[in-house]
C-alpha positions as CSV (number, residue, x, y, z in Angstrom):
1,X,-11.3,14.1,-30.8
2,X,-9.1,10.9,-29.9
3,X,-7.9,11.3,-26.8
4,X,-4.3,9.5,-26.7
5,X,-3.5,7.1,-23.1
6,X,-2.4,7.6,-20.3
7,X,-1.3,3.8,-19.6
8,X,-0.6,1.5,-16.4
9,X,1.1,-1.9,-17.1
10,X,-0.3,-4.8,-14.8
11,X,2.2,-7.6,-15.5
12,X,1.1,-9.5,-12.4
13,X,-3.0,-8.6,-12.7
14,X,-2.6,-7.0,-9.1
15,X,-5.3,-4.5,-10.1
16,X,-7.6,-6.8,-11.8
17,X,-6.8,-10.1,-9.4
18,X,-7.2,-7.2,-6.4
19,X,-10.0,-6.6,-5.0
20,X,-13.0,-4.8,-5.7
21,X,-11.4,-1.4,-3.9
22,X,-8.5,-1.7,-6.2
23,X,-10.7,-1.2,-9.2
24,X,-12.6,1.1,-7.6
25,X,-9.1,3.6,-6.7
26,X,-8.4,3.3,-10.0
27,X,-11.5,4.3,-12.1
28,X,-11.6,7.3,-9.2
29,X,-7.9,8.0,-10.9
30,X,-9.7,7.7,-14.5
31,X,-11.7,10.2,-13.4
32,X,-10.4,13.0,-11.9
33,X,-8.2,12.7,-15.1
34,X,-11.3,13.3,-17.0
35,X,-12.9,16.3,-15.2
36,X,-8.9,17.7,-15.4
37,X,-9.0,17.4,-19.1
38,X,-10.5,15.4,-22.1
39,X,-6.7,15.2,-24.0
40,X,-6.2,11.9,-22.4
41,X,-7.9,8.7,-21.2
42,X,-6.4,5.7,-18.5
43,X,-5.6,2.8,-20.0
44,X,-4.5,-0.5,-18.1
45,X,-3.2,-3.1,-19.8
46,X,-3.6,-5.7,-17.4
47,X,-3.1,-9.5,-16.2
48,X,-6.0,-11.6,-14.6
49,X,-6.9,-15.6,-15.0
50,X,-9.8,-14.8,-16.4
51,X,-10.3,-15.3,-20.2
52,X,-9.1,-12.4,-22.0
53,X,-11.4,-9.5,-21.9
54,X,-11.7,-6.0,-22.7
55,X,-13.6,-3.9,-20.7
56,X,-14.6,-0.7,-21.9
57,X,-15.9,2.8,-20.2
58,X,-16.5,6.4,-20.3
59,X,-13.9,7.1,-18.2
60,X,-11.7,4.0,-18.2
61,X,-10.4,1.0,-20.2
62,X,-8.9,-2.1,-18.9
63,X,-7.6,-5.2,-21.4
64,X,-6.6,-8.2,-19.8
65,X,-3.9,-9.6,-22.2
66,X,-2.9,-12.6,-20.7
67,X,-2.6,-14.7,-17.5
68,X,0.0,-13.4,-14.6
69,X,3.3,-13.2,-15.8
70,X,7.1,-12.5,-14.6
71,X,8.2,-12.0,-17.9
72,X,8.4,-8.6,-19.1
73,X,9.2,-9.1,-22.8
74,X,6.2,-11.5,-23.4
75,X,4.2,-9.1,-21.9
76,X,5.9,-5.4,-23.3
77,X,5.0,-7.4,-26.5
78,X,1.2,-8.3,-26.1
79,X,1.0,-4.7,-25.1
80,X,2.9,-3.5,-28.0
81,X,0.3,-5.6,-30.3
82,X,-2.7,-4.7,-28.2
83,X,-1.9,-1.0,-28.6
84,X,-1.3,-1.1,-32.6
85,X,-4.9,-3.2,-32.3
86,X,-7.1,-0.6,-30.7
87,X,-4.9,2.0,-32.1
88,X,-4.1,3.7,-28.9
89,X,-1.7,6.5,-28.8
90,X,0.4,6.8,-26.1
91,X,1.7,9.5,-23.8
92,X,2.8,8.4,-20.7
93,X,3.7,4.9,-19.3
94,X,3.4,4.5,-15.8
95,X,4.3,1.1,-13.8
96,X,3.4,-0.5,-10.3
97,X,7.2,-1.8,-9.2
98,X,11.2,-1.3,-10.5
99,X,11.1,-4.9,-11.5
100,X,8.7,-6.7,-14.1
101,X,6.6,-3.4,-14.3
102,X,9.2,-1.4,-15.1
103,X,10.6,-3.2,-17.7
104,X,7.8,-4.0,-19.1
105,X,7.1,-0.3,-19.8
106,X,11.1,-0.4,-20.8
107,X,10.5,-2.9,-23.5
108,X,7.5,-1.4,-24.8
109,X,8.7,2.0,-25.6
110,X,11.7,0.4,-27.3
111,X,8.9,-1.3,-29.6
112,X,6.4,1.8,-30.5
113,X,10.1,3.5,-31.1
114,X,9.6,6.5,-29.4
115,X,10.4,8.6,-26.2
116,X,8.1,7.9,-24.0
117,X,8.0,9.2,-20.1
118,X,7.9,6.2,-18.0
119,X,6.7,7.1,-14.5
120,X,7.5,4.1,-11.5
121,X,5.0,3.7,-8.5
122,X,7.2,2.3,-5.4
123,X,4.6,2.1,-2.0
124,X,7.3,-0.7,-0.1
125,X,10.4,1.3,1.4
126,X,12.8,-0.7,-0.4
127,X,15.4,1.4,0.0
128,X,15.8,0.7,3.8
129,X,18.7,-0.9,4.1
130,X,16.6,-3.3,6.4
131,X,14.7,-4.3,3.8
132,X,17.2,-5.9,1.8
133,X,18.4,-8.1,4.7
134,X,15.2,-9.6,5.4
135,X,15.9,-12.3,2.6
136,X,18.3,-13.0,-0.1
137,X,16.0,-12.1,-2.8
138,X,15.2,-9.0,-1.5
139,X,18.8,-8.0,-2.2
140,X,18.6,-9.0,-5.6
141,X,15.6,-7.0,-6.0
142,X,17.4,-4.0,-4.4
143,X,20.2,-3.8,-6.7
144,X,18.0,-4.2,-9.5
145,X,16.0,-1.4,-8.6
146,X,19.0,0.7,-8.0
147,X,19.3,0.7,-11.9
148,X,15.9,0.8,-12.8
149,X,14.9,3.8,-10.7
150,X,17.8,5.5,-12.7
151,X,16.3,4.7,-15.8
152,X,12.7,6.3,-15.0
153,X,12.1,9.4,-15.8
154,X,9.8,9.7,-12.6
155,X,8.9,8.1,-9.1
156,X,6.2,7.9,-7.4
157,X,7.3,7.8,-3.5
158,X,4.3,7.5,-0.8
159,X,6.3,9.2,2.1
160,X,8.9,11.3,2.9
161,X,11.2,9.0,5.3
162,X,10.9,6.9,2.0
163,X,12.1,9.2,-0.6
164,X,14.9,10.2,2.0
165,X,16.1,6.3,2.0
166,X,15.9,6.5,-2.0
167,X,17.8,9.8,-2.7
168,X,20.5,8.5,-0.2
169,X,20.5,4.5,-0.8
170,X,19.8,4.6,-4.6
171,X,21.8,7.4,-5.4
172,X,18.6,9.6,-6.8
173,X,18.0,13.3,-7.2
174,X,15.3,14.7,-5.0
175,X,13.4,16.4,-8.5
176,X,13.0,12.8,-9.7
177,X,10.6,11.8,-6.8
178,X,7.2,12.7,-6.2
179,X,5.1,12.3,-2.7
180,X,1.8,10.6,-2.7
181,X,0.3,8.5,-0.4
182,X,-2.0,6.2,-1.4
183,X,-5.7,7.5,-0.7
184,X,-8.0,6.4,1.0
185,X,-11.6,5.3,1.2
186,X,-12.9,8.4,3.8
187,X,-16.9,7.3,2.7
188,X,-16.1,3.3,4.2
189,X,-15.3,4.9,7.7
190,X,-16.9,5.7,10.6
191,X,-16.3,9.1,11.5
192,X,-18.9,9.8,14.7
193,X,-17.2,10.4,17.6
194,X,-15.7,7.9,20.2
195,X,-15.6,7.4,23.8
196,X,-12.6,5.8,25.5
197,X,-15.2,3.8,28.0
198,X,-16.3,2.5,23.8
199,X,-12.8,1.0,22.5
200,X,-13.0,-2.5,22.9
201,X,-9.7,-4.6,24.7
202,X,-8.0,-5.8,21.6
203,X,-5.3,-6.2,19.5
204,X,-5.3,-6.4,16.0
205,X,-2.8,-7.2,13.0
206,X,-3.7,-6.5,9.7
207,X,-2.1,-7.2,6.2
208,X,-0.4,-10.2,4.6
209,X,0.5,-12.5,6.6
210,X,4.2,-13.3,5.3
211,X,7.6,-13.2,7.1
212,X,8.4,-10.0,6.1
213,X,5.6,-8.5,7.9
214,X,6.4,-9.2,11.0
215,X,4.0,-11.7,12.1
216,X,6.4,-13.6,14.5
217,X,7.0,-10.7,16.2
218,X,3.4,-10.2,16.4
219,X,2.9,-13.8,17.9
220,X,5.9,-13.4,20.7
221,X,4.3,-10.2,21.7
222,X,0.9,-11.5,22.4
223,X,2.6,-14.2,24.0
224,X,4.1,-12.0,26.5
225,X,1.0,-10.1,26.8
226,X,-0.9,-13.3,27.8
227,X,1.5,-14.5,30.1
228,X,0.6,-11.4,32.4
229,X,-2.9,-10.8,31.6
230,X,-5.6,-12.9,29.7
231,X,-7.8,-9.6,29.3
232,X,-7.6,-9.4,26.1
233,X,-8.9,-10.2,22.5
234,X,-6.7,-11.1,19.3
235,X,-8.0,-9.9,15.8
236,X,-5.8,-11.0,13.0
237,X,-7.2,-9.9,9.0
238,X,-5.7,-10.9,6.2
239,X,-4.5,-13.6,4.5
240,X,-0.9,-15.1,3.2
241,X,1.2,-18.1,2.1
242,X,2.6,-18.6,5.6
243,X,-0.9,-18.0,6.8
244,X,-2.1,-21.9,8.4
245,X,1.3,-22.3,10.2
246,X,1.1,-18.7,11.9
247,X,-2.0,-19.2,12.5
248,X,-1.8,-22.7,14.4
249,X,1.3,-21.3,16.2
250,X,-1.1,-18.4,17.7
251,X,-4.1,-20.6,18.6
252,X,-1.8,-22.4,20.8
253,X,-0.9,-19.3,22.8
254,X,-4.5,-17.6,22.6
255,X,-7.8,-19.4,23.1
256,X,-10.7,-19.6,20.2
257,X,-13.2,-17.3,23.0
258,X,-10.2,-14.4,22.7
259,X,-9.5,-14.5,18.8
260,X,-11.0,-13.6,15.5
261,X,-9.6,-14.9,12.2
262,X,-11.3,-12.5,10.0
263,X,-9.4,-13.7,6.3
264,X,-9.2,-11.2,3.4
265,X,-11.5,-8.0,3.9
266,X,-12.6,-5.5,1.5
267,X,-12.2,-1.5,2.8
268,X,-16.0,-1.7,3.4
269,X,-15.5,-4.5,5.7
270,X,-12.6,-3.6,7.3
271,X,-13.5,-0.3,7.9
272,X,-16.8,-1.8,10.2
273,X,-14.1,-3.5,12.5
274,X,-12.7,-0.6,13.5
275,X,-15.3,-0.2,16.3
276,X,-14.3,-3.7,17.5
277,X,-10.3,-2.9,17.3
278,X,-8.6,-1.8,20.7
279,X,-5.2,-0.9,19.2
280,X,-3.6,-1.5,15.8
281,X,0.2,-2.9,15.5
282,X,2.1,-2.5,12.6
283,X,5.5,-4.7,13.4
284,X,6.8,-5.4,9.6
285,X,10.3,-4.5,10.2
286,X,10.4,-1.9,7.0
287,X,6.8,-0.2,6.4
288,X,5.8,2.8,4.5
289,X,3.3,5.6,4.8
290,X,1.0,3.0,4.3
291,X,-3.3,3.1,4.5
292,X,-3.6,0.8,7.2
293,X,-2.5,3.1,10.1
294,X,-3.8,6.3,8.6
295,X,-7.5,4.1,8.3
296,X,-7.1,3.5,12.2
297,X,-6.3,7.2,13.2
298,X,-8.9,7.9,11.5
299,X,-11.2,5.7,12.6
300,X,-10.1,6.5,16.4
301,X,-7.7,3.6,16.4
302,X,-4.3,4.1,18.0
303,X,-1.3,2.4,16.4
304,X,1.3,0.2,18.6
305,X,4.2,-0.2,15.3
306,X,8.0,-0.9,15.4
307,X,10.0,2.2,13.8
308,X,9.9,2.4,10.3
309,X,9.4,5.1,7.4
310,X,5.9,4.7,7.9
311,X,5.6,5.3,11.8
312,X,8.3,7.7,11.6
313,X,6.1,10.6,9.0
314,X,3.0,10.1,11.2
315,X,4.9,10.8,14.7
316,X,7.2,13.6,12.6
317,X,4.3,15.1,11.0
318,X,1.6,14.8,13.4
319,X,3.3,14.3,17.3
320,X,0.2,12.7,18.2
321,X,0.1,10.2,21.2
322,X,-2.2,7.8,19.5
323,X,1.0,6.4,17.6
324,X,3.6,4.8,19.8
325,X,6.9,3.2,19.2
326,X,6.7,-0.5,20.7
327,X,9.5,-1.9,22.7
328,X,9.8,-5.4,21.5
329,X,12.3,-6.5,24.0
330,X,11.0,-4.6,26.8
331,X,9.3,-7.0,29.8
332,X,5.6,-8.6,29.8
333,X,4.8,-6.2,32.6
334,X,5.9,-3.3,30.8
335,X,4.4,-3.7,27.4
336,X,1.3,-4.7,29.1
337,X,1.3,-1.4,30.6
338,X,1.5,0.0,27.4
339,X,-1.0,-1.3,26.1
340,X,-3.3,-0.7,28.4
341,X,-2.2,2.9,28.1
342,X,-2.9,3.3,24.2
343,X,-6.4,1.8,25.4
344,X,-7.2,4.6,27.7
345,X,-5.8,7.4,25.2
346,X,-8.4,10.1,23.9
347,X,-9.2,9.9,20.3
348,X,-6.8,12.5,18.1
349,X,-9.3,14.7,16.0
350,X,-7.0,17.3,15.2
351,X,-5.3,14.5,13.5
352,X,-8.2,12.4,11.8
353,X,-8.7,16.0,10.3
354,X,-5.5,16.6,8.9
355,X,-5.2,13.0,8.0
356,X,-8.9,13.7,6.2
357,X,-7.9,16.9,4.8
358,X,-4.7,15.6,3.3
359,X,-6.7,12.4,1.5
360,X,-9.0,14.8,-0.2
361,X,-6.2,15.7,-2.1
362,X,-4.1,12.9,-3.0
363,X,-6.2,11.6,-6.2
364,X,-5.4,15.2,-8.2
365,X,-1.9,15.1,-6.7
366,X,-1.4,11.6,-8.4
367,X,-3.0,12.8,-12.1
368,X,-1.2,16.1,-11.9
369,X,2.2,14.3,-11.3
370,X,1.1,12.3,-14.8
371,X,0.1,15.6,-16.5
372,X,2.8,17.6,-15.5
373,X,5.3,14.2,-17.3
374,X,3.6,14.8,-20.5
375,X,3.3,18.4,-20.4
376,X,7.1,18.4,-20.1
């Protein structure tokens, strides 16, 4: 029996440029859509700069169709050709942003000529009004997705404080919006019990390092820190385009014996450093229910973060006193206090357990959102 596609659109190759734990989330996807039902196979029609390839599974296929592109008519038309090549019916169209994603999957059902359900993935909270005002090309982007979201027929959401900002800010009904977080790698992480006397005297930041993360906060808060203690250790993970003159700014303040410039980790890595990590921030002025912080509960990491969507579901959801609000403006003394305080707090089980029981489920939440679109 053919089995028609269920298809993802990767204008910008960020599942087949990402790393090895993107492809990995994604052929889990493939399937759980498979033990659900044989009717339909996942398809990505992706980007890379790779040659073009075609690589083929049981479960899974992936065509790389050109190199990365902005341009979502040359690429809604190399999909268009691709498809009518392997001779791939389609059912569902579903896209990783409101912007070249989305109109790449826009394009390309206006080509096949048929109504087909296009369903948009959105993990940034966008809809925060402080989003927009980080940069003026974030508010172009935000009144473009204010019209593509309303041309979707569905949206993927990963919290609830975010589908709140995107039903009031971009005008859309609540049926329209699904909830998933993004799941999460449980078998990476260490999950033995921890001892307080155990957690190391650190500080980590984690994630791209760009502007809109919020790495200059990050540096004038460990620069208050170390003006009233030097007790402490700096981990920074990740890498970005503002990455060498962050990083030069924060040698300055703390010395190479008290800081660890780790790069670009995979889950597997990241997920040993837990056992090395103090206490998490997560100071990006706009953040969503996001895996970092959930990884660290988890782990028995307590998170330090700025309010944002994100922070805001785990202290709704879970009032647990391993995540705190930071007070950026507060003194040295006091945030130093703080700190040491999230140090000395017990390990949350009754939350890694929820947080654990909730990821088990978020793979067949994801396919039955696409199931229920084609159904309907």
């Amino acid at each position: 029996m053919k089995r028609s596609a269920i298809l993802i659109l990767d204008p910008r190759g960020n599942i087949s440029i990402g790393s090895k734990d993107v492809l990995n989330r994604h052929l889990e996807y493939a399937k759980t859509l498979y033990s659900k039902t044989d009717k339909y196979k996942l398809v990505i029609l992706s980007a890379s700069y790779q040659e073009k390839r075609t690589f083929y599974s049981k479960f899974m296929d992936r065509h790389i169709l050109s190199k990365p592109t902005f341009n979502p008519i040359s690429f809604s038309w190399r999909a268009y050709r691709s498809l009518r090549k392997q001779q791939i019916d389609l059912s569902l169209i579903v896209v990783g942003d409101p912007w070249e994603s989305f109109w790449t999957g826009f394009f390309l059902a206006k080509l096949i000529r048929r109504k087909v359900p296009i369903q948009m993935q959105i993990h940034g909270d966008i809809a925060d009004p402080l989003w927009r005002k980080i940069n003026w090309r974030n508010r172009i982007r935000f009144y473009l997705a204010k019209y593509s979201c309303s041309k979707a027929t569905s949206i993927r959401a990963v919290g609830q404080s975010q589908k709140d900002n995107l039903i009031k800010n971009l005008s859309l009904s609540k049926a329209k919006i699904t909830i998933t977080p993004v799941p999460i790698n449980i078998k990476a992480l260490n999950l033995k019990k921890l001892r307080i006397a155990q957690r190391p005297k650190s500080i980590a930041l984690i994630g791209r390092i760009h502007q809109d993360r919020g790495i200059w906060n990050f540096l004038a808060l460990i620069n208050k820190l170390n003006n009233v203690s030097r007790d402490f250790d700096v981990i920074i993970i990740g890498s970005g385009k503002e990455e060498s003159k962050f990083l030069s700014r924060v040698k300055l303040v703390i010395p190479r014996q008290r800081l660890q410039i780790l790069g670009q980790m995979s889950e597997e890595s990241l997920a040993k450093m837990w056992n090395k990590t103090g206490v998490l921030v997560s100071l990006a002025p706009v953040e969503s229910y996001g895996r970092v912080m959930r990884e660290a509960l988890i782990s028995g990491v307590p998170v330090w973060a700025i309010k944002s969507s994100g922070a805001l579901d785990l202290i709704s959801e879970f009032n647990s006193k391993t995540v705190r609000l930071i007070d950026l403006d507060g003194s040295a003394k006091a945030l130093l206090k703080e700190f040491e305080s999230l140090i000395r707090v017990k390990p949350d089980y009754k939350l890694r357990n929820k947080l654990v029981a909730e990821n088990k489920s978020l793979v067949g939440m994801l396919v039955n959102s696409w199931l229920n679109l084609v159904k309907n």
